[in-house]
PATIGU-280472 format. One record per residue (C-alpha): x, y, z negated; residue number from 1. Coordinates in pm, whole numbers, plus 32768, in hexadecimal, padded with zeros to 4 digits. Last residue first. Layout:
BEGIN
<r><u>X</u><v>Y</v><w>Z</w><resi>NUM</resi></r>
...
//
This chain:
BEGIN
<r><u>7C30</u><v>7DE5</v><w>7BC7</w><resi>267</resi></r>
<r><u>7D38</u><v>7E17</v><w>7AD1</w><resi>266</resi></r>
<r><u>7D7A</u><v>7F8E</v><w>7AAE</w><resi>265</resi></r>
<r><u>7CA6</u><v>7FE7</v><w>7961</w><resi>264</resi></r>
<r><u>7DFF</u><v>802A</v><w>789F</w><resi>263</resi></r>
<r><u>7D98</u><v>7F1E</v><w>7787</w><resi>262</resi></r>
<r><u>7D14</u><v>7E26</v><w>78B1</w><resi>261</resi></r>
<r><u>7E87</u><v>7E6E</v><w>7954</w><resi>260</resi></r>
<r><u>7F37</u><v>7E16</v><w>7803</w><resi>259</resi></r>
<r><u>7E4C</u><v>7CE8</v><w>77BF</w><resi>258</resi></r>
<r><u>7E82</u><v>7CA7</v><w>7944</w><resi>257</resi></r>
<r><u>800E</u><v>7C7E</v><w>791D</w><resi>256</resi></r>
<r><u>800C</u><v>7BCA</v><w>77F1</w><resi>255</resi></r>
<r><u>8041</u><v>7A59</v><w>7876</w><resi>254</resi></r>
<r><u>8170</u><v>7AE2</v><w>797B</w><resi>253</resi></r>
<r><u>821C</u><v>7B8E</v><w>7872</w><resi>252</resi></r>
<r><u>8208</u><v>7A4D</v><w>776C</w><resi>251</resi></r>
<r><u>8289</u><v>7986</v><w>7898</w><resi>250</resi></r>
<r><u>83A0</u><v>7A63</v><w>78FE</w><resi>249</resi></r>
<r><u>8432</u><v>7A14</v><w>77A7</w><resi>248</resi></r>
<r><u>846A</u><v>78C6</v><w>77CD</w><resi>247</resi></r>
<r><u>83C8</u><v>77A9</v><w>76E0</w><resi>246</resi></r>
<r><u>8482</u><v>7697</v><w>769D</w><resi>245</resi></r>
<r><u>842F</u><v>74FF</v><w>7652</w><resi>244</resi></r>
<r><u>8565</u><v>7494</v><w>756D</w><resi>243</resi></r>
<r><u>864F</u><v>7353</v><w>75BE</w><resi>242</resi></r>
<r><u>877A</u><v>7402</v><w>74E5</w><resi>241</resi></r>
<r><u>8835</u><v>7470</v><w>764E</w><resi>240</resi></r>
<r><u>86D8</u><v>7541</v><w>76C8</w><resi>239</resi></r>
<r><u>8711</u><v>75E5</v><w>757F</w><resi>238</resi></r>
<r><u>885A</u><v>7670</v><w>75C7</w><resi>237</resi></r>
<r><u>87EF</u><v>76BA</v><w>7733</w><resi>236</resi></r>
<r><u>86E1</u><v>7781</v><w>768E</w><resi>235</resi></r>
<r><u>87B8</u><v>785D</v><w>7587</w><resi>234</resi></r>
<r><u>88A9</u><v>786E</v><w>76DB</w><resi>233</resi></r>
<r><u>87A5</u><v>7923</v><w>77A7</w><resi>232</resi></r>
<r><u>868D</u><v>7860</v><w>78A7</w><resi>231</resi></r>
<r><u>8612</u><v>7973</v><w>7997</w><resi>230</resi></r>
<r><u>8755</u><v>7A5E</v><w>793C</w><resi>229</resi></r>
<r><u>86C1</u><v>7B3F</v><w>7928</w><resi>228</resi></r>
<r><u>8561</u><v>7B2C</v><w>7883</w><resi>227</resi></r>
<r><u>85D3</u><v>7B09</v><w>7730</w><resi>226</resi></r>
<r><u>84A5</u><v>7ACF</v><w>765F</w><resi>225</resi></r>
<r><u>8534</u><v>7982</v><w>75EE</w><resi>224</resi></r>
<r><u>847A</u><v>7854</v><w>759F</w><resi>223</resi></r>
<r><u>84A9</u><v>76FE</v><w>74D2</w><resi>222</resi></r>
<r><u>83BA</u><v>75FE</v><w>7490</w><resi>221</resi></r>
<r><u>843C</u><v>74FE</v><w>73A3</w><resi>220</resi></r>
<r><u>8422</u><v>7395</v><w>738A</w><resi>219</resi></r>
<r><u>8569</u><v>7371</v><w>742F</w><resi>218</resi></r>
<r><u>861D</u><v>73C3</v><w>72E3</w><resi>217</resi></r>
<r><u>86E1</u><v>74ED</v><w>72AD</w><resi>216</resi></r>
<r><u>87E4</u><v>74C7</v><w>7197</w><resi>215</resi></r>
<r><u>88FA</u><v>7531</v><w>7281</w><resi>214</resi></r>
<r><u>886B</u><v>7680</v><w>72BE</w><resi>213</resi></r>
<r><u>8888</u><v>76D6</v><w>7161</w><resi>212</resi></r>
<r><u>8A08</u><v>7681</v><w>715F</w><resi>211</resi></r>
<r><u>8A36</u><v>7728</v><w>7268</w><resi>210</resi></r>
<r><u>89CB</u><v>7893</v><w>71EA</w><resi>209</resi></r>
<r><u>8892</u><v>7927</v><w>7267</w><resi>208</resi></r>
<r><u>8840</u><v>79EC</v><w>739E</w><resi>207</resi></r>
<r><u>8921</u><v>797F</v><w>74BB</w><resi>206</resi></r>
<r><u>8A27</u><v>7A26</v><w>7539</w><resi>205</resi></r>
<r><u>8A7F</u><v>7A51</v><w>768D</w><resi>204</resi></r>
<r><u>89FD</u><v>7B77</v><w>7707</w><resi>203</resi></r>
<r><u>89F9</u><v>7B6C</v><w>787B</w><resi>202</resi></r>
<r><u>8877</u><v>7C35</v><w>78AB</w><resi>201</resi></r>
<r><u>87FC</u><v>7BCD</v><w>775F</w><resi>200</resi></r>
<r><u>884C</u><v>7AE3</v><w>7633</w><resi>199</resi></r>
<r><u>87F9</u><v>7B77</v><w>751B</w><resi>198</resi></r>
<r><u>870B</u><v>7C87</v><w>758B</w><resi>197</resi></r>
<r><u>862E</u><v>7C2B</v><w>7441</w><resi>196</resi></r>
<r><u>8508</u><v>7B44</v><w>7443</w><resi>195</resi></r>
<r><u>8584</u><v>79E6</v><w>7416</w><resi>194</resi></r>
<r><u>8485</u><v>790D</v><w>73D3</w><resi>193</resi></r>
<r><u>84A7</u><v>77A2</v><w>731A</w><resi>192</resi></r>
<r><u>834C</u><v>76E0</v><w>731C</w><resi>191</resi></r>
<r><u>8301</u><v>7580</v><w>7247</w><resi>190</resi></r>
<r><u>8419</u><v>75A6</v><w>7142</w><resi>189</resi></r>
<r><u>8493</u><v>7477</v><w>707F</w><resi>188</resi></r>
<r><u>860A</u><v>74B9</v><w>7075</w><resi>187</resi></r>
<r><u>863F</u><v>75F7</v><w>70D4</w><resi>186</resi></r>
<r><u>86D4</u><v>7680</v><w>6FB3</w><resi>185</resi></r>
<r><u>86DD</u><v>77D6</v><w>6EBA</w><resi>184</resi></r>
<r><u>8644</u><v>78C3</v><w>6F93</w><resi>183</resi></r>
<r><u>8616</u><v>79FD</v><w>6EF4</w><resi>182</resi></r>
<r><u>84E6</u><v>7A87</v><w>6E58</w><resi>181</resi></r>
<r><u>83B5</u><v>79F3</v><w>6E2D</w><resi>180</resi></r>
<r><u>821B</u><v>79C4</v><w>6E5E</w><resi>179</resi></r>
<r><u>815D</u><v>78A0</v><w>6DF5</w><resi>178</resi></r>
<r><u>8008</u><v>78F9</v><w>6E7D</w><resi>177</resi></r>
<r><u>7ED0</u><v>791F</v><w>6DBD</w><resi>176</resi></r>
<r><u>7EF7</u><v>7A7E</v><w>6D86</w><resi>175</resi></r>
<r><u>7EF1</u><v>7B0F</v><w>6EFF</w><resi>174</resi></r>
<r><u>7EE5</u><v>7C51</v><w>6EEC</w><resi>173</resi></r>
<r><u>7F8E</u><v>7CD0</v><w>6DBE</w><resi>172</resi></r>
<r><u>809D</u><v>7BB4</v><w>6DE7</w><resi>171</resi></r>
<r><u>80D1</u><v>7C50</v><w>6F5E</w><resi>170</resi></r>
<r><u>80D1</u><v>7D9C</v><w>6F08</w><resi>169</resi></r>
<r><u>81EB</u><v>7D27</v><w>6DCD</w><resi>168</resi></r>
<r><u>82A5</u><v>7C35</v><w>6EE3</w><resi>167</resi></r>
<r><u>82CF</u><v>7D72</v><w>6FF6</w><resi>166</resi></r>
<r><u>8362</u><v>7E58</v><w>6EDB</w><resi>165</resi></r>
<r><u>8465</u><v>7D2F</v><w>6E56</w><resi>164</resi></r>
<r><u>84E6</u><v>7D0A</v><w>6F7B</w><resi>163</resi></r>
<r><u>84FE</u><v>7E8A</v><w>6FD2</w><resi>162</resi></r>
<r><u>85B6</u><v>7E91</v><w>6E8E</w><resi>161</resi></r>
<r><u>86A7</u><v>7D5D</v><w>6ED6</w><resi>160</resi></r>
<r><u>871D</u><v>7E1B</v><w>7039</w><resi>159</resi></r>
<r><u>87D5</u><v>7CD3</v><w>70B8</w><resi>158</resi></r>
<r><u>8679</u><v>7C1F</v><w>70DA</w><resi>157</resi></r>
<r><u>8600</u><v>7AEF</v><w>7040</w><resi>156</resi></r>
<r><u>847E</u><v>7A7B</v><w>703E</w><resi>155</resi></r>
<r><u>8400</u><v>7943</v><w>6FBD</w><resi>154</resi></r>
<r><u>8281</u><v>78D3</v><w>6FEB</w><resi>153</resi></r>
<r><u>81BB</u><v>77C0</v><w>6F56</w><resi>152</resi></r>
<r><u>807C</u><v>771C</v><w>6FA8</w><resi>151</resi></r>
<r><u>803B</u><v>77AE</v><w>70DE</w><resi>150</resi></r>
<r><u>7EF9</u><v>7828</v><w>710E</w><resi>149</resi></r>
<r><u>7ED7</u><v>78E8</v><w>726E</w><resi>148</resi></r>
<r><u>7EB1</u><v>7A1C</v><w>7210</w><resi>147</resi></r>
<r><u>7FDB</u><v>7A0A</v><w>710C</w><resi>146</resi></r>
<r><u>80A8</u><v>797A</v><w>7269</w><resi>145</resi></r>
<r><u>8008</u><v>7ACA</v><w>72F4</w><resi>144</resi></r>
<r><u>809D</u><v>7B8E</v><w>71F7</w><resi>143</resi></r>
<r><u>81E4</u><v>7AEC</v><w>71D8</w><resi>142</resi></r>
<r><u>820A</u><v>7B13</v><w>7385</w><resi>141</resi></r>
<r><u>8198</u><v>7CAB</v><w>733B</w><resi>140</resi></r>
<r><u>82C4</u><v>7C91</v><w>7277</w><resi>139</resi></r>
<r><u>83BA</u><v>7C2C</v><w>7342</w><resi>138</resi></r>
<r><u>8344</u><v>7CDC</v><w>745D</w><resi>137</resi></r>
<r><u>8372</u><v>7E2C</v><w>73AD</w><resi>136</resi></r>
<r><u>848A</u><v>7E03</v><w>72B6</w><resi>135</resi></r>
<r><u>8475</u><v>7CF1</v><w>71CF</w><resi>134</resi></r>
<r><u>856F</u><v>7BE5</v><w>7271</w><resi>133</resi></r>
<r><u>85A0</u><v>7A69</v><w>7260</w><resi>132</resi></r>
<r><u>8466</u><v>79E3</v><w>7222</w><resi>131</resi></r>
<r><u>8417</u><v>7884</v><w>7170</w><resi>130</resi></r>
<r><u>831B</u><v>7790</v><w>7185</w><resi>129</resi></r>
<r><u>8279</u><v>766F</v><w>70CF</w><resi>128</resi></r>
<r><u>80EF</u><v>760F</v><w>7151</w><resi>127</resi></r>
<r><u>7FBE</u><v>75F7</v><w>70BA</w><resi>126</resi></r>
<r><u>7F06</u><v>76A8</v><w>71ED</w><resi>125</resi></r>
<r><u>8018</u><v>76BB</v><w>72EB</w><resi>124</resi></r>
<r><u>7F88</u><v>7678</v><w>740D</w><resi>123</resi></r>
<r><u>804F</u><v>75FC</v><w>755B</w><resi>122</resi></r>
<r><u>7FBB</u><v>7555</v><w>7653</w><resi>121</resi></r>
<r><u>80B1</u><v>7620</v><w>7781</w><resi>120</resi></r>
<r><u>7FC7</u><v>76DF</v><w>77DC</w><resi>119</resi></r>
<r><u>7F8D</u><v>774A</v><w>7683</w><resi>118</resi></r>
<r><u>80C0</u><v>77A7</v><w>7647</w><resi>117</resi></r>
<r><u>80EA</u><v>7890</v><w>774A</w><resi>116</resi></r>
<r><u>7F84</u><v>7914</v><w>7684</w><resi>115</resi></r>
<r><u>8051</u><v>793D</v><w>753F</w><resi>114</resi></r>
<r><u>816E</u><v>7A1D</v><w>75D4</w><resi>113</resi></r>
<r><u>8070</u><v>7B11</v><w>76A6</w><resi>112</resi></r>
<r><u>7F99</u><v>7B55</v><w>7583</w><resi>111</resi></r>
<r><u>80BF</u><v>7B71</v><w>74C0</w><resi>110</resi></r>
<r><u>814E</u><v>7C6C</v><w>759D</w><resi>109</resi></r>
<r><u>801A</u><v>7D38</v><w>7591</w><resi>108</resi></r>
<r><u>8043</u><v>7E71</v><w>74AC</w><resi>107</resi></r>
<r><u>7F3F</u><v>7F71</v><w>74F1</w><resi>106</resi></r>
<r><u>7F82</u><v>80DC</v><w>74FC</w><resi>105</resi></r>
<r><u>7E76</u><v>8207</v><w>7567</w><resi>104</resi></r>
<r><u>7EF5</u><v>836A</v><w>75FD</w><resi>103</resi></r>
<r><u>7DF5</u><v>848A</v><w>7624</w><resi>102</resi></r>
<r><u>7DE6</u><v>851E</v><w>7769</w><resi>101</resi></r>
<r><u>7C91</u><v>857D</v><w>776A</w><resi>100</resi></r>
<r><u>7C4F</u><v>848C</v><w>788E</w><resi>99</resi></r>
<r><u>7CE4</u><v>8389</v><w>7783</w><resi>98</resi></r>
<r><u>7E4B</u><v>8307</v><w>77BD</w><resi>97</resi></r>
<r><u>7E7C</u><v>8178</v><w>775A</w><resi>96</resi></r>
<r><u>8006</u><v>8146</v><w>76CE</w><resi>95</resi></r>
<r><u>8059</u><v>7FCF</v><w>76A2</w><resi>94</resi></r>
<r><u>8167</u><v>7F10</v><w>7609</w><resi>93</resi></r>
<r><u>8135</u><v>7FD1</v><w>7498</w><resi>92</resi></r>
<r><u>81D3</u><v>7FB6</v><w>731A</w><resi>91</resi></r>
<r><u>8172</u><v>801D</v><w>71FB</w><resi>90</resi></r>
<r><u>812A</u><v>7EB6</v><w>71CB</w><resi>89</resi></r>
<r><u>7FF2</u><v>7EE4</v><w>70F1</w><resi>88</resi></r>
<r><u>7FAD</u><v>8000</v><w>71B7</w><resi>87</resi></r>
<r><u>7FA8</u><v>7F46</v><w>7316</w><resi>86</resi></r>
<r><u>7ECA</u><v>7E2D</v><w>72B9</w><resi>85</resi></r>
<r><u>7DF3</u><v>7F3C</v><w>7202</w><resi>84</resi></r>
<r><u>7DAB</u><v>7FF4</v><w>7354</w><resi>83</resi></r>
<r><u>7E9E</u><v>8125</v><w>735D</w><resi>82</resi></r>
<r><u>7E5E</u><v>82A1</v><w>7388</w><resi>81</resi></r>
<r><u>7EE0</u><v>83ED</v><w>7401</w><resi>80</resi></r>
<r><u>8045</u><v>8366</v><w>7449</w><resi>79</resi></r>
<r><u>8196</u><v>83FF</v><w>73D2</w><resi>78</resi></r>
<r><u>8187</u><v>82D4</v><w>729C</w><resi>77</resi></r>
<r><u>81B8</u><v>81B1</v><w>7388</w><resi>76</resi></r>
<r><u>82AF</u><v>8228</v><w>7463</w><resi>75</resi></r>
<r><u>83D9</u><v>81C8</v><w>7398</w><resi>74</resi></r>
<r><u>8344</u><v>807B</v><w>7348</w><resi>73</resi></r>
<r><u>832B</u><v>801B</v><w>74D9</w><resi>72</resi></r>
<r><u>846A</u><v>80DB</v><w>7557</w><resi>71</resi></r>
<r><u>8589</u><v>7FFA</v><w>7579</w><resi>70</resi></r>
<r><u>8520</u><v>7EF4</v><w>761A</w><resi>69</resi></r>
<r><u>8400</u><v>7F21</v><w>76E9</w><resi>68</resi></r>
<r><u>82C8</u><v>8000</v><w>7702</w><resi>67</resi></r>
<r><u>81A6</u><v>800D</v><w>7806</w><resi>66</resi></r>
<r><u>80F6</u><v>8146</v><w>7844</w><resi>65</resi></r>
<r><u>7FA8</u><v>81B8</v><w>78AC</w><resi>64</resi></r>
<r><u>7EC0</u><v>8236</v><w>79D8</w><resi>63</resi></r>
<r><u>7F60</u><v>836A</v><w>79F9</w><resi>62</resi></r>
<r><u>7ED2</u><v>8431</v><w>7B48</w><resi>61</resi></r>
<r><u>7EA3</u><v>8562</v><w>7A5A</w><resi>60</resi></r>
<r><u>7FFF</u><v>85AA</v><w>79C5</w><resi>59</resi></r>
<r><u>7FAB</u><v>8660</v><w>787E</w><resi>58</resi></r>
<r><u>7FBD</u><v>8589</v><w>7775</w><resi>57</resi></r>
<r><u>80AC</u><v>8492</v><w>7810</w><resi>56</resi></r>
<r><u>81D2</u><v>860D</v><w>7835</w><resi>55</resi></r>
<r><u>8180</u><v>860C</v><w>76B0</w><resi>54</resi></r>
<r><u>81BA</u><v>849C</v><w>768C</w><resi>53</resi></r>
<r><u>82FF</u><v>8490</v><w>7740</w><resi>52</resi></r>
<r><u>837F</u><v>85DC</v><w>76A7</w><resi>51</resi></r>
<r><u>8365</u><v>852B</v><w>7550</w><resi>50</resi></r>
<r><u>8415</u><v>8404</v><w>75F6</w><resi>49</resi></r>
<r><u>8577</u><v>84A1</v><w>7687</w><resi>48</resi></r>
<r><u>8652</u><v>8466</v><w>7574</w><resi>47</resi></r>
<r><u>8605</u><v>8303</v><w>7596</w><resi>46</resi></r>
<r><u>8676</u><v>82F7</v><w>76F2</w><resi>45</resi></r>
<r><u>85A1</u><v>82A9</v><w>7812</w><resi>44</resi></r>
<r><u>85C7</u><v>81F5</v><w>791D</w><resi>43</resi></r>
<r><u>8482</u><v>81D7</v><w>79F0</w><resi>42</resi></r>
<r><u>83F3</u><v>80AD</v><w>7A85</w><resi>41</resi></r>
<r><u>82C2</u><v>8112</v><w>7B8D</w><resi>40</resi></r>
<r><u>819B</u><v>8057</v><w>7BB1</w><resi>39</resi></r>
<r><u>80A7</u><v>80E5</v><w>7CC6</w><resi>38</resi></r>
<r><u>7F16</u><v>80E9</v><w>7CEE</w><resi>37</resi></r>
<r><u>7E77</u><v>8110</v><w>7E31</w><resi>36</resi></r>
<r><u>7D9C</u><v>7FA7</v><w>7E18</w><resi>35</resi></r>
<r><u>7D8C</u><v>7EDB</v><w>7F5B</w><resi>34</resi></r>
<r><u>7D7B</u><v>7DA6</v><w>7E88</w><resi>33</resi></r>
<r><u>7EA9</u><v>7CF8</v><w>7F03</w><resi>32</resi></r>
<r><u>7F76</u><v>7E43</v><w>7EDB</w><resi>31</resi></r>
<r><u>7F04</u><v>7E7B</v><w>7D5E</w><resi>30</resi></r>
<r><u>7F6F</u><v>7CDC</v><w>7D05</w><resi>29</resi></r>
<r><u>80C0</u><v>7D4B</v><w>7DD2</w><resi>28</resi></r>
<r><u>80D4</u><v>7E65</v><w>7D16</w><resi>27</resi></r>
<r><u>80C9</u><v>7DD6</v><w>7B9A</w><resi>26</resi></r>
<r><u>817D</u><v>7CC1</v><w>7BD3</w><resi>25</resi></r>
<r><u>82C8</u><v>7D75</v><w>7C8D</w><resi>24</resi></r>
<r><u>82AA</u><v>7EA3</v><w>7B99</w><resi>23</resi></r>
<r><u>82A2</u><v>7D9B</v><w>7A5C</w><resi>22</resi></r>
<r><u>83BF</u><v>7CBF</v><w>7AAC</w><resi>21</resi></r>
<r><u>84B8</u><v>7DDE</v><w>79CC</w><resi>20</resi></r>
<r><u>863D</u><v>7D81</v><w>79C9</w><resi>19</resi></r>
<r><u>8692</u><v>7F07</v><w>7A73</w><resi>18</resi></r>
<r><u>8610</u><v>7F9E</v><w>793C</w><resi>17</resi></r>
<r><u>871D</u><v>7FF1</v><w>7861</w><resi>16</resi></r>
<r><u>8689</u><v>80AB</v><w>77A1</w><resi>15</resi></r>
<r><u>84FA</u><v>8074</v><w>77C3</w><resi>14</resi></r>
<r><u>83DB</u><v>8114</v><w>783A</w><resi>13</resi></r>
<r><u>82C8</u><v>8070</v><w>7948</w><resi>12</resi></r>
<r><u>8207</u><v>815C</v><w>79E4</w><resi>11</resi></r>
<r><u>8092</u><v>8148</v><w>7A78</w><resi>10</resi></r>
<r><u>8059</u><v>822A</v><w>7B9B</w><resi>9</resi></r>
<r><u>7EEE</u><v>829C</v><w>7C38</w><resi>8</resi></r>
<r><u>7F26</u><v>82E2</v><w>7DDA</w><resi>7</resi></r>
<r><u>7E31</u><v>83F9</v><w>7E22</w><resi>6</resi></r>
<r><u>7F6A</u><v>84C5</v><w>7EBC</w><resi>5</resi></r>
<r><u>7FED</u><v>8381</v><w>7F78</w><resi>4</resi></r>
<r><u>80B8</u><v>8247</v><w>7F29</w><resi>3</resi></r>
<r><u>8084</u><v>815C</v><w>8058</w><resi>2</resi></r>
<r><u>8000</u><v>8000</v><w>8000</w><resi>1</resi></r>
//
């Protein structure tokens, strides 16, 4: 589809942003449709944000904006309003503009993590799991595992106080569910997610020491949200201990029309 002067844009914000699926998805679902609407990746620095959202407010072909790594807690608070998914978190994916050019955040990674799941038969009512990560994705993931009743959830995360944050919102919403900090072993564990950058674009590293990695049994699931590489080294590890995986690309792919649904563009 040609981009024209009635053409209505959806962004996608991120630093670095050059790994992003999400513009290639996103238009060629618009193009098949016949529908003049654009995705556009933008970099943008942090520093740059606040100017972001005032130059959203007012720029009248906006449909909304999609956030990536490393912006979706810092944007959270510059918004008008959240839905309670999104407050809990402080954290947002998804940016809808209102004709009155009012700015609404949801958070839907975990939307988009547990339905990959799902097509694969996976539920994880009862189950064992741990996160890696409490940053945006990370712990929008927790949330939605919380959602979806696992029995008992461990969180680690370099930053111990943003751990320990996400667990006490968690623990206030979701009482019933063992809920705690650090990951002590793997042995046991029904769903192992990383959810930090560990691991992206030629990094080699993976995201827990290994010694932890080694106690992985092939009863676990294990995903990444590392989209690039398609299968990272945290995967490839897993891959070697017998374990089904989950890529990244796949939680992106599943959440795509929850984010376009939010914006009102899916048609």
């Amino acid at each position: 589809m040609p981009v024209t002067g009635t053409t209505e844009v959806v962004v996608i914000i991120g630093t670095p942003i050059a790994q992003v699926k999400s513009p290639g998805l996103i238009n060629a679902h618009f193009a098949a449709r016949g529908l003049d609407r654009v995705m556009v990746p933008m970099d943008i620095a942090p520093e740059g944000l606040a100017d972001l959202v005032a130059m959203a407010r007012r720029w009248g072909n906006l449909r909304g904006i999609c956030v990536t790594v490393p912006h979706k807690q810092a944007l959270a608070p510059l918004l008008d309003r959240l839905t309670d998914r999104a407050a809990r978190l402080s954290t947002t994916n998804i940016v809808r503009r209102h004709p009155d050019g009012t700015l609404e955040g949801d958070m839907l990674d975990g939307v988009g993590f547990v339905g990959a799941a799902a097509r694969r038969g996976r539920d994880f009512a009862g189950a064992r799991a741990a996160v890696i990560g409490a940053g945006g994705v990370a712990s929008a993931i927790a949330n939605s595992l919380c959602e979806s009743g696992v029995a008992r959830l461990a969180i680690e995360d370099v930053d111990t106080a943003k751990r320990d944050r996400l667990i006490a919102a968690l623990r206030g919403a979701f009482g019933g569910i063992e809920i705690v900090p650090g990951i002590a072993s793997l042995r046991g564990l029904d769903l192992l997610v990383n959810g930090t950058p560990v691991g992206m674009s030629g990094d080699p590293r993976l995201p827990l020491p290994d010694a932890l990695m080694a106690e992985l049994e092939p009863r676990c699931y294990v995903a990444d949200v590392v989209s690039e590489p398609d299968v990272t080294p945290f995967l490839r590890a897993a891959q070697a201990r017998g374990c089904a995986i989950q890529r990244g690309i796949e939680m992106t792919e599943t959440q795509m029309e929850a984010l376009m649904r939010f914006l009102g563009v899916m048609e």
